[in-house]
ZAROVEX-336424 format. One record per residue: residue in one letter; x, y negated, z negated of N, C-alpha, C in turn. Coordinates in nm, 2 decimals. Example, Ala and Ser with C-alpha at 12.3 -4.5 7.8 and 13.67 -1.06 7.14 Angstrom:
[A [1.32 0.57 -0.78] [1.23 0.45 -0.78] [1.32 0.33 -0.78]]
[S [1.28 0.22 -0.71] [1.37 0.11 -0.71] [1.29 0.00 -0.79]]
***
This chain:
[X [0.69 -1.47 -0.74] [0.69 -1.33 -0.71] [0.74 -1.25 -0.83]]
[X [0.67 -1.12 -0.88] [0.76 -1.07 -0.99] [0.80 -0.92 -0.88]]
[X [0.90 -0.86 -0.90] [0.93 -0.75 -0.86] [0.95 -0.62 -1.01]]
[X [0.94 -0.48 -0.97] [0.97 -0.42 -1.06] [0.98 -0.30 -0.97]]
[X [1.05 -0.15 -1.04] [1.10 -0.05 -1.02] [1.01 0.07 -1.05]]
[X [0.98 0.13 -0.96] [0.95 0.30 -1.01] [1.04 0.37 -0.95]]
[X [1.05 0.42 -1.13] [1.22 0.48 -1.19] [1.25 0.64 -1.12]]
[X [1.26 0.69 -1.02] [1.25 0.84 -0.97] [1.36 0.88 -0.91]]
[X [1.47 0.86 -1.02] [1.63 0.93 -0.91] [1.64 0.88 -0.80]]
[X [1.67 0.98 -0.74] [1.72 0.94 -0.57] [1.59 0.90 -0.51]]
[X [1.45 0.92 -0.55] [1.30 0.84 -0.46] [1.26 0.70 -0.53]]
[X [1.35 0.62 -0.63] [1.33 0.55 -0.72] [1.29 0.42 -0.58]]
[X [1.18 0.35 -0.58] [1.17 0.22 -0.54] [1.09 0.06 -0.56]]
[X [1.10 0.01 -0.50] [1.08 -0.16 -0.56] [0.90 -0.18 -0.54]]
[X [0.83 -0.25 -0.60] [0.71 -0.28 -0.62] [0.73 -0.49 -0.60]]
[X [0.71 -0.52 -0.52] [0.72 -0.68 -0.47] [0.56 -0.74 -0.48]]
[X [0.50 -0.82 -0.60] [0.40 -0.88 -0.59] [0.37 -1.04 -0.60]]
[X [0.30 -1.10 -0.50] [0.27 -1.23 -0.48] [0.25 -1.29 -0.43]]
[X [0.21 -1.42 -0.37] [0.15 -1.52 -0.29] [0.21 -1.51 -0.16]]
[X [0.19 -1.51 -0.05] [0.30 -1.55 0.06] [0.36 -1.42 0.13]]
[X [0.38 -1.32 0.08] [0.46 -1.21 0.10] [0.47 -1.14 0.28]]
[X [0.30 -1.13 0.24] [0.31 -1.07 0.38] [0.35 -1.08 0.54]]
[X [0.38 -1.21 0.52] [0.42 -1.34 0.65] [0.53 -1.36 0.69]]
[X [0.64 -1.28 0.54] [0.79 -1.31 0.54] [0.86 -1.18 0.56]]
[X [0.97 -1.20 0.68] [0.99 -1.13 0.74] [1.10 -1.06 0.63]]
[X [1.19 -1.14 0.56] [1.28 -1.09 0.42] [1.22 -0.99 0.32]]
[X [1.04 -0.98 0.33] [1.02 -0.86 0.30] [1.01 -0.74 0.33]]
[X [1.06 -0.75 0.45] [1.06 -0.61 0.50] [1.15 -0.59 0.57]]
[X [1.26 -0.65 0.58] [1.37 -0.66 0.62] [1.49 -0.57 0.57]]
[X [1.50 -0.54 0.46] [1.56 -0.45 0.32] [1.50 -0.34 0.35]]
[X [1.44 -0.30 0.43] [1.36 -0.18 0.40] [1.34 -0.09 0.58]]
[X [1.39 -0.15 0.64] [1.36 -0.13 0.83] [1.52 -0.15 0.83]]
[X [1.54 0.00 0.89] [1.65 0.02 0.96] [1.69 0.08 1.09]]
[X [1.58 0.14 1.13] [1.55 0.17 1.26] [1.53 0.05 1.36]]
[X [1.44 0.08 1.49] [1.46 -0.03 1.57] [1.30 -0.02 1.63]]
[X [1.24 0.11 1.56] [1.08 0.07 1.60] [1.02 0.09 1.48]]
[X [0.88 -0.02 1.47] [0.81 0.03 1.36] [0.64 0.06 1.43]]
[X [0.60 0.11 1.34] [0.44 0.18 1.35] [0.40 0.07 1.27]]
[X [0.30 0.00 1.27] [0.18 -0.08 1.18] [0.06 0.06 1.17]]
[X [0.04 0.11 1.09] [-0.11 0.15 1.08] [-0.19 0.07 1.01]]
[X [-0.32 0.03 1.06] [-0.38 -0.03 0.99] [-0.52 -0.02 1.01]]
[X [-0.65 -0.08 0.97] [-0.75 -0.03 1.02] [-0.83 -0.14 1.09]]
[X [-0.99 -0.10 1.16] [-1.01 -0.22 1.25] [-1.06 -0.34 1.15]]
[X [-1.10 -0.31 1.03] [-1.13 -0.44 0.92] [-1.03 -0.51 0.93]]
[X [-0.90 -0.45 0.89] [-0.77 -0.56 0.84] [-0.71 -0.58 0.97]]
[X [-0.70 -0.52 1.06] [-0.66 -0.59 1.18] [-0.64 -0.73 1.22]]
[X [-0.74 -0.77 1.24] [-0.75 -0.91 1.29] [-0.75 -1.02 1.19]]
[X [-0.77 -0.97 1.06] [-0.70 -1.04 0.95] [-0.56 -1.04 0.89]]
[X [-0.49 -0.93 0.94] [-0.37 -0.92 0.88] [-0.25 -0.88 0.97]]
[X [-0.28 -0.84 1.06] [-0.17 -0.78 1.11] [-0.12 -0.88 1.19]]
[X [-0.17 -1.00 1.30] [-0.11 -1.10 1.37] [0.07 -1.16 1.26]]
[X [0.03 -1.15 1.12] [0.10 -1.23 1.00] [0.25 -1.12 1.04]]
[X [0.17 -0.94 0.98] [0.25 -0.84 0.98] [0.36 -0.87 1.12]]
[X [0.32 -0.84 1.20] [0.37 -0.84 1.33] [0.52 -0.96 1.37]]
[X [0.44 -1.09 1.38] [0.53 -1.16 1.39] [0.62 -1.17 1.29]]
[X [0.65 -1.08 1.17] [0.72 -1.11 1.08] [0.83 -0.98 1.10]]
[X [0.78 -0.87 1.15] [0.84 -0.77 1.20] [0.92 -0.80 1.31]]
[X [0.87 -0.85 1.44] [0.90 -0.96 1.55] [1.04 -1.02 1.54]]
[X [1.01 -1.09 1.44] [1.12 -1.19 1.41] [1.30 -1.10 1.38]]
[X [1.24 -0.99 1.33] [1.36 -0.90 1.26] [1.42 -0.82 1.44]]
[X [1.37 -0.81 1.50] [1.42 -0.82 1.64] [1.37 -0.65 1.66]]
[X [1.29 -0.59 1.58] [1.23 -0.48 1.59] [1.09 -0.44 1.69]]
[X [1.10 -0.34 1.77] [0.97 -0.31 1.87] [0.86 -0.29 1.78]]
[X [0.75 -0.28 1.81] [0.62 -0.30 1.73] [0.52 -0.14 1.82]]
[X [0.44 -0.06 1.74] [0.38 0.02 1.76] [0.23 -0.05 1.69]]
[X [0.12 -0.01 1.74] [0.00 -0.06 1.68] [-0.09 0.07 1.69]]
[X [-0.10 0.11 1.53] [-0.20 0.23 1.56] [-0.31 0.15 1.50]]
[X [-0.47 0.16 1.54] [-0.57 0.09 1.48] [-0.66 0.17 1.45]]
[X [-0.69 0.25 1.31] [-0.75 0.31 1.29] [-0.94 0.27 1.24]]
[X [-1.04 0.35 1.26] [-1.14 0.32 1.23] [-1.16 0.29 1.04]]
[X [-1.23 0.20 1.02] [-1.23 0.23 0.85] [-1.31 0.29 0.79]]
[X [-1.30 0.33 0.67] [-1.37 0.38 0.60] [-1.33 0.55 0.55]]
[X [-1.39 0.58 0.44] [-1.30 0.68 0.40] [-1.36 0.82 0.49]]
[X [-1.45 0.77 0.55] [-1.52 0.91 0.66] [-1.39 0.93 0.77]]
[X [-1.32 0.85 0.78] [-1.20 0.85 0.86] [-1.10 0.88 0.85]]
[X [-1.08 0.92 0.66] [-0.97 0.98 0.63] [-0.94 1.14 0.67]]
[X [-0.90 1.20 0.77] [-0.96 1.28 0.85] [-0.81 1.34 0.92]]
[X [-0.84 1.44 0.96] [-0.72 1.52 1.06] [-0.71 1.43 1.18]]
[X [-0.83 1.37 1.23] [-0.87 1.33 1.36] [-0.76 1.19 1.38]]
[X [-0.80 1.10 1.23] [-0.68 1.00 1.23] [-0.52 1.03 1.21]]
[X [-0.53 1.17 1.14] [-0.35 1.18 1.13] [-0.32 1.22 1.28]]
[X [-0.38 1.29 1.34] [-0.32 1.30 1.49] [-0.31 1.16 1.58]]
[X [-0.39 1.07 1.54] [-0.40 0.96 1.62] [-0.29 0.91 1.61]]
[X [-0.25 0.91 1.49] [-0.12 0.84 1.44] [0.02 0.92 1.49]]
[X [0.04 1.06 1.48] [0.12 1.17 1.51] [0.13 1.16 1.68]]
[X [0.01 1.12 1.75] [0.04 1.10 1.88] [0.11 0.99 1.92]]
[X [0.01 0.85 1.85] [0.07 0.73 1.91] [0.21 0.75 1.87]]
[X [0.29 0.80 1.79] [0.44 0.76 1.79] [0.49 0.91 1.85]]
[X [0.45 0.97 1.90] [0.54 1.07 1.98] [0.55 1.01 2.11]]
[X [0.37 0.98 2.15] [0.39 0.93 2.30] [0.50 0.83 2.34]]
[X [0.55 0.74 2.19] [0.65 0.62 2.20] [0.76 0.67 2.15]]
[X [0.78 0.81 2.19] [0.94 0.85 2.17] [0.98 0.80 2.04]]
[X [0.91 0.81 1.89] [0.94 0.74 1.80] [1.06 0.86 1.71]]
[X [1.18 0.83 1.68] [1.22 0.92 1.65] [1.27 0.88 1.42]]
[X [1.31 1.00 1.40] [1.32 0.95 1.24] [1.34 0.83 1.18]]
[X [1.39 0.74 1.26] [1.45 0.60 1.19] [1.35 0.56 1.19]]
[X [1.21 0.55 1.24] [1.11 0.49 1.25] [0.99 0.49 1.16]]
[X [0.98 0.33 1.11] [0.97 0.30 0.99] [0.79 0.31 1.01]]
[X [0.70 0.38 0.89] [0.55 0.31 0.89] [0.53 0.23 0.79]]
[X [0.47 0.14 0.83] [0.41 0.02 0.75] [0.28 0.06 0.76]]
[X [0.20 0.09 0.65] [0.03 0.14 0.57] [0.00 0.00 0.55]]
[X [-0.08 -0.06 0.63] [-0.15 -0.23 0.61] [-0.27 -0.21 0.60]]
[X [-0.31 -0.23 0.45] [-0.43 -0.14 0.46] [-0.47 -0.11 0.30]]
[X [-0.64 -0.07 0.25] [-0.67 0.00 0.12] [-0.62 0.12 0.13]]
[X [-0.61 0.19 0.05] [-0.60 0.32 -0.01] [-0.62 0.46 0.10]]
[X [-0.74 0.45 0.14] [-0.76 0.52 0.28] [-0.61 0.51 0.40]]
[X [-0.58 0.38 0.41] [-0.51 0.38 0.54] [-0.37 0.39 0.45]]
[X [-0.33 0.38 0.31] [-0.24 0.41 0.28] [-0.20 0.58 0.23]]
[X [-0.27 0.64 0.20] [-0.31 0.75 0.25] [-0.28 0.87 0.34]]
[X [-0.34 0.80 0.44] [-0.34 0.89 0.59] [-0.18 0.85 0.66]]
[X [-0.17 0.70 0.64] [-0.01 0.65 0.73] [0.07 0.70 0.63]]
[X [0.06 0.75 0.49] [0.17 0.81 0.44] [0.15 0.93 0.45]]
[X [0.06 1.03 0.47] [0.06 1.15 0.51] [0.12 1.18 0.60]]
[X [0.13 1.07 0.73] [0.19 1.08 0.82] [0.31 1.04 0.83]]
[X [0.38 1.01 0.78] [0.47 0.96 0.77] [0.60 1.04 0.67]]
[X [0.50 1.14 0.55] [0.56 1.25 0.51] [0.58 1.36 0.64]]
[X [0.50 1.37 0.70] [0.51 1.47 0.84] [0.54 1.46 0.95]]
[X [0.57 1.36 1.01] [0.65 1.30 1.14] [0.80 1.38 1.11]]
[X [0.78 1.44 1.21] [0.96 1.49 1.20] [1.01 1.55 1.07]]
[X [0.95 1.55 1.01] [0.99 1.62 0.86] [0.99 1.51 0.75]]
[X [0.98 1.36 0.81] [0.97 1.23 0.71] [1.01 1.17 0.74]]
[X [0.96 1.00 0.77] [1.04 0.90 0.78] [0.99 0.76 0.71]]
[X [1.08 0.68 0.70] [1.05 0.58 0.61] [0.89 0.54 0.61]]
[X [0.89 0.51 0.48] [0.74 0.36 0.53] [0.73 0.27 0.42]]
[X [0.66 0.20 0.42] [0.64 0.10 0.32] [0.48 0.03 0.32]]
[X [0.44 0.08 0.17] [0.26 0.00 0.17] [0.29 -0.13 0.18]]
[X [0.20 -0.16 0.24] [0.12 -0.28 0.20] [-0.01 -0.28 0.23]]
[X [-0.02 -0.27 0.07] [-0.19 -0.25 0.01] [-0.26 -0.39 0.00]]
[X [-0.42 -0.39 0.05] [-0.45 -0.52 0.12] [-0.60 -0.50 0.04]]
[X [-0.63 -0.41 -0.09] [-0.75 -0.43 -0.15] [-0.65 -0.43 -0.30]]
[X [-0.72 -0.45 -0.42] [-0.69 -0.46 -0.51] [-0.67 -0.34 -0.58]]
[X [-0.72 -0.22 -0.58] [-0.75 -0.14 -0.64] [-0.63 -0.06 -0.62]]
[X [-0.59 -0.09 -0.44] [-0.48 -0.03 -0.39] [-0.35 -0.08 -0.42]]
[X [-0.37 -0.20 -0.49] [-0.25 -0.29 -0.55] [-0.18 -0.21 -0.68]]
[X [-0.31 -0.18 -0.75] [-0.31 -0.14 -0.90] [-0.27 0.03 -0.91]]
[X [-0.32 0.08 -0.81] [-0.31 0.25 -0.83] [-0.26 0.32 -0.71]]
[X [-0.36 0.32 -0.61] [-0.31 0.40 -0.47] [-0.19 0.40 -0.42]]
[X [-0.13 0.26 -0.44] [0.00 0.28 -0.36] [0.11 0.28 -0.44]]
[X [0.09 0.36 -0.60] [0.20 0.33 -0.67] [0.13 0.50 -0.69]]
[X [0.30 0.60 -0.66] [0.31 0.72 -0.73] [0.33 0.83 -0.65]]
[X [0.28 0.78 -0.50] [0.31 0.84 -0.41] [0.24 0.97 -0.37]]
[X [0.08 0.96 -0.38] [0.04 1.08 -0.36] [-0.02 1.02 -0.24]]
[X [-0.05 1.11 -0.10] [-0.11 1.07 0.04] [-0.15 1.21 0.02]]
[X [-0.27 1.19 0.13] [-0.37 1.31 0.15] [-0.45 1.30 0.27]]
[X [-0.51 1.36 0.33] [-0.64 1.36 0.40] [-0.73 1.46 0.37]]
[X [-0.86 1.44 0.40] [-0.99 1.52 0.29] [-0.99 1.63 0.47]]
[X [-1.08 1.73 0.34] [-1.12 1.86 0.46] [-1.27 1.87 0.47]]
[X [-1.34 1.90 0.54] [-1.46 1.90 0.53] [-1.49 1.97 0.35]]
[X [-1.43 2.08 0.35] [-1.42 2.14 0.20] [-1.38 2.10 0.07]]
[X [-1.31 1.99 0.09] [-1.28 1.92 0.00] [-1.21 1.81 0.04]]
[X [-1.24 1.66 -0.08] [-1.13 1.55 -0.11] [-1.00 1.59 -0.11]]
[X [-0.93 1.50 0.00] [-0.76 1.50 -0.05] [-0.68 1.63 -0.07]]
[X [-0.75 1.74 0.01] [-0.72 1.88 -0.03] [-0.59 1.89 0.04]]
[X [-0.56 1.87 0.11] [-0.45 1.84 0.29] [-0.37 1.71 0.20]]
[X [-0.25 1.73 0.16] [-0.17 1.61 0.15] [0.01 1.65 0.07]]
[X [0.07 1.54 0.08] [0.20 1.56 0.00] [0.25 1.46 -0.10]]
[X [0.33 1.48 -0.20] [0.37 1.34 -0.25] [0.46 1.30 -0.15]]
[X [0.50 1.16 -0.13] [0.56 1.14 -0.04] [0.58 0.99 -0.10]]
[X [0.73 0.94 -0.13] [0.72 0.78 -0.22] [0.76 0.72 -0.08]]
[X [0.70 0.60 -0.12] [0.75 0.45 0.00] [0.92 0.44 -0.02]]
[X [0.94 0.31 0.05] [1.08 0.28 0.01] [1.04 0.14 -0.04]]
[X [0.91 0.10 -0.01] [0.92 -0.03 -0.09] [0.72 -0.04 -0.06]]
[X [0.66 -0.10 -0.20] [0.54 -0.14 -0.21] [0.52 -0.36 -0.18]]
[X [0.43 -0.39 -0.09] [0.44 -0.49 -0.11] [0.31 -0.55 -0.10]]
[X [0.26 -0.63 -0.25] [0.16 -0.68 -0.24] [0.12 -0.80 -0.26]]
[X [0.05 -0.89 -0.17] [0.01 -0.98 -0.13] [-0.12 -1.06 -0.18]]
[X [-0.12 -1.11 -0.30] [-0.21 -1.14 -0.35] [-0.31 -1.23 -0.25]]
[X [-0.25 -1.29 -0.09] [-0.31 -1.35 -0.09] [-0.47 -1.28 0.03]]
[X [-0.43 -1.16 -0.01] [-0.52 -1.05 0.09] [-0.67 -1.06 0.00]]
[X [-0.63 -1.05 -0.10] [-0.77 -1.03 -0.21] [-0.86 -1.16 -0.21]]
[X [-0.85 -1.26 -0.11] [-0.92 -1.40 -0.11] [-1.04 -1.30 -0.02]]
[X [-1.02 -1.25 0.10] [-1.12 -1.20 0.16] [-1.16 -1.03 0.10]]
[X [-1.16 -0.99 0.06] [-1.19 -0.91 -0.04] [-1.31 -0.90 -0.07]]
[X [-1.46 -0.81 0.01] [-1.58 -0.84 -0.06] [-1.61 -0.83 -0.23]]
[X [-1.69 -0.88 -0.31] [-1.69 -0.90 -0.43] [-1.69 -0.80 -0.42]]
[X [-1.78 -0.62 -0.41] [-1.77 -0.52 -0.48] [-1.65 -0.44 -0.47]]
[X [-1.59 -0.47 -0.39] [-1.47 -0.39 -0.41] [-1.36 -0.49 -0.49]]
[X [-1.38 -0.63 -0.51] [-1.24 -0.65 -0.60] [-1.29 -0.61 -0.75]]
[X [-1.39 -0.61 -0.75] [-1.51 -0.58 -0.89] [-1.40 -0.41 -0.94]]
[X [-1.40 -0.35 -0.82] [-1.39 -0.21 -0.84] [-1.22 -0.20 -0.86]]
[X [-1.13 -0.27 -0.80] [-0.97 -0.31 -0.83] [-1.00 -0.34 -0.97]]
[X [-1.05 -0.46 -1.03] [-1.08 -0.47 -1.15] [-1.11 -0.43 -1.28]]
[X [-1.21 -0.33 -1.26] [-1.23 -0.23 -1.33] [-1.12 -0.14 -1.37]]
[X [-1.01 -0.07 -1.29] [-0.92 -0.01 -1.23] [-0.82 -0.07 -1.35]]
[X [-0.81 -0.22 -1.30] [-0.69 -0.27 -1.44] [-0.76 -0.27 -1.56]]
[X [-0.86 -0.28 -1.58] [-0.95 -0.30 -1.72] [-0.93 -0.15 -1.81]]
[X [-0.92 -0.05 -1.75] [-0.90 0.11 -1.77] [-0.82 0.14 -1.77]]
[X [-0.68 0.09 -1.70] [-0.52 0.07 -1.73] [-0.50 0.03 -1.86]]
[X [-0.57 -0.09 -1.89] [-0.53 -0.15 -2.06] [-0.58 -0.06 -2.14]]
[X [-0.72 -0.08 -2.14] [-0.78 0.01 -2.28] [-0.74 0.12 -2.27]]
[X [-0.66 0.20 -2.18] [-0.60 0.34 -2.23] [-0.43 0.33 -2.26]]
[X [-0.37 0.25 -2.21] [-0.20 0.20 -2.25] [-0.15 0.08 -2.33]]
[X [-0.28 -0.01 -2.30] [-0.21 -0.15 -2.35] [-0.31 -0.22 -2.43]]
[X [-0.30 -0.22 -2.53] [-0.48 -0.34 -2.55] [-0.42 -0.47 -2.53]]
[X [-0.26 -0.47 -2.60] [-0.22 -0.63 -2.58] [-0.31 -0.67 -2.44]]
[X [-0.26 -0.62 -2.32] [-0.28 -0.67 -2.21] [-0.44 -0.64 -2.17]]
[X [-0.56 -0.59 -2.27] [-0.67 -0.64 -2.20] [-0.71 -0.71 -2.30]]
[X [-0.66 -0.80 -2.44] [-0.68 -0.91 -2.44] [-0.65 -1.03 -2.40]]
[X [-0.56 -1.01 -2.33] [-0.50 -1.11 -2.19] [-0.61 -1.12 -2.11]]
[X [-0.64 -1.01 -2.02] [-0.72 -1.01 -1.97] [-0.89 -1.08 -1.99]]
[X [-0.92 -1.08 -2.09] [-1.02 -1.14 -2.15] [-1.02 -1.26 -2.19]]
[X [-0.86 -1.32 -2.22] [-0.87 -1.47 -2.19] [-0.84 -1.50 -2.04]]
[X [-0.81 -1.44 -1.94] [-0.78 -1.48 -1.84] [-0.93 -1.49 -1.75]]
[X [-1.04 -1.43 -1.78] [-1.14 -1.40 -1.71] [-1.22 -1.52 -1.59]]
[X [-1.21 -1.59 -1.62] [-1.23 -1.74 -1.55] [-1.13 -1.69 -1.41]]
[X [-1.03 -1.72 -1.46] [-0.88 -1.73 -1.37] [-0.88 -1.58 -1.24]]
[X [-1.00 -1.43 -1.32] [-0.97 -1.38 -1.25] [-1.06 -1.36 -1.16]]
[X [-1.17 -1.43 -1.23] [-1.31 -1.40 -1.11] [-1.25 -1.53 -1.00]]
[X [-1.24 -1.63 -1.02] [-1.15 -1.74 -0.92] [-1.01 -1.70 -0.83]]
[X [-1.01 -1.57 -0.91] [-0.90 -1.51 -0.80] [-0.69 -1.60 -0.77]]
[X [-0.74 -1.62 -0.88] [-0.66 -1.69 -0.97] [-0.47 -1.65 -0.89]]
[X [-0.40 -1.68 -0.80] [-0.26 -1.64 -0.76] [-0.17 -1.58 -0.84]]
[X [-0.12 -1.72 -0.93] [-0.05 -1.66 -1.02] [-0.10 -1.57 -1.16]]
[X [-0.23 -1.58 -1.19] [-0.26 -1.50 -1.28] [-0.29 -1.34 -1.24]]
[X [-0.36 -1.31 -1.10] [-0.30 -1.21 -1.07] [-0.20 -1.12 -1.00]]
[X [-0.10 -1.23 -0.96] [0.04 -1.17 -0.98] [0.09 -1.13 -1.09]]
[X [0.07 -1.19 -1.22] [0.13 -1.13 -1.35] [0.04 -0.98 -1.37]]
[X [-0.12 -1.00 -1.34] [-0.19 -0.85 -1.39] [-0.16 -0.77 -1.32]]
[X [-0.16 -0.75 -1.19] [-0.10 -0.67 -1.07] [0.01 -0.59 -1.17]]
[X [0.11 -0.72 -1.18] [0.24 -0.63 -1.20] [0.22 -0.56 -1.32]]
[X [0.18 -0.62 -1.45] [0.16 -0.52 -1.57] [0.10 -0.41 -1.56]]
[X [-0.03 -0.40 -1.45] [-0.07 -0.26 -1.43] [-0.03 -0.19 -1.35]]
[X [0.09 -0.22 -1.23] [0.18 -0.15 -1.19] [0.26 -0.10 -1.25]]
[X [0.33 -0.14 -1.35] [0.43 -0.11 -1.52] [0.34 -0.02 -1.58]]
[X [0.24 0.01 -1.60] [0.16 0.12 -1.65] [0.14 0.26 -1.58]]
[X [0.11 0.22 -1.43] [0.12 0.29 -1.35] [0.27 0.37 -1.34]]
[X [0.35 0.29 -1.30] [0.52 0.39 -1.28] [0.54 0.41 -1.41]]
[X [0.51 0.36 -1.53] [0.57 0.44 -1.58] [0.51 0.60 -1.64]]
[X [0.34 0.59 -1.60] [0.29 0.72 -1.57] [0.35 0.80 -1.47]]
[X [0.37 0.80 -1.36] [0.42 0.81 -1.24] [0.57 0.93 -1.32]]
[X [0.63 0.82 -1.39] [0.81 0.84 -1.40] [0.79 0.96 -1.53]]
[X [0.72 0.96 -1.55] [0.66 1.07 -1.65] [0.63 1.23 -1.61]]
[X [0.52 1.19 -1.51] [0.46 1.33 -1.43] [0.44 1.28 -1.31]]
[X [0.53 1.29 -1.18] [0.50 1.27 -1.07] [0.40 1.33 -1.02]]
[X [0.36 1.45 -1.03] [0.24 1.48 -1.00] [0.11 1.50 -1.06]]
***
């Protein structure tokens, strides 16, 4: 696992990337201090990911909320932040109550939109479950939802208290979208690092094979690119 920091005063938080992660209850354990949590997640990742989520939250002796949103970015929508705004009012969810974003960029997004707006704000923590969302979306802390009038026009910065990525989400990953994570780091180097996209160019074997540890090391270097853009111009 490598961990690292984006550096923001008092919003400053941890970035956790690696094999294993999402199953272990010690990862989210540092980060839940309340006594209920919200899972948002959507009906794709659902039944792939959240049984793991859950019992790991479970274990920490915390109640469980299940909001299951539709996917797709047509969903990023007022219609889902209510969904979400309801399910935790109906459950008496009050500020200690933590959201967990299980999920690409869309569902990280909308549960952090919501999660800036619940009560005026309450904790959450990504976990980003495509690649792209590993690399960019869920590092910097911008959430949104689109208006018929525009993308992302409706939104706040709003930082996690902790990012956690699971390299081992990107095995089911259809090819075009890890293609599109990919590209994502490839555009991170050639504009901050070349060292690291000729890394990347020996690595290439290792990353179309989806390689653990090799993309646990790229993850993190293009997260290190990312905060430290971020620690620069938050917005």
């Amino acid at each position: 696992m490598q961990t690292l920091t984006v550096s923001l005063a008092d919003r400053s938080y941890s970035i956790h990337i690696g094999s294993g992660l999402l199953a272990r209850a010690e990862s989210y354990a540092p980060f839940i201090a309340g006594k209920t949590v919200a899972i948002v997640t959507n009906e794709t990742i659902a039944p792939l990911y959240l049984p793991q989520v859950k019992a790991a939250v479970l274990s920490l002796g915390k109640s469980i909320i299940e909001i299951i949103l539709p996917d797709g970015e047509e969903h990023k929508t007022f219609t889902s932040l209510d969904k979400i705004h309801t399910a935790m009012l109906a459950a008496a969810c009050d500020r200690k109550t933590t959201i967990i974003a299980l999920g690409g960029g869309v569902i990280g997004d909308v549960a952090g939109f919501a999660a800036a707006t619940y009560q005026r704000g309450v904790p959450f923590i990504q976990v980003p479950t495509t690649l792209l969302s590993q690399v960019d979306s869920s590092v910097g802390g911008k959430t949104a939802i689109n208006h018929p009038l525009g993308k992302n026009m409706i939104g706040a910065f709003y930082q996690p208290l902790a990012v956690i990525s699971d390299t081992d989400t990107l095995k089911t990953l259809p090819p075009r979208e890890y293609a599109s994570g990919l590209a994502e780091v490839v555009k991170h180097a050639l504009i901050f690092d070349v060292d690291h996209f000729a890394e990347l160019e020996a690595n290439v074997d290792a990353l179309n094979a989806r390689d653990a540890s090799v993309l646990t090391r790229v993850i993190a270097h293009s997260c290190k690119i990312k905060a430290d853009v971020v620690k620069q111009d938050e917005r």
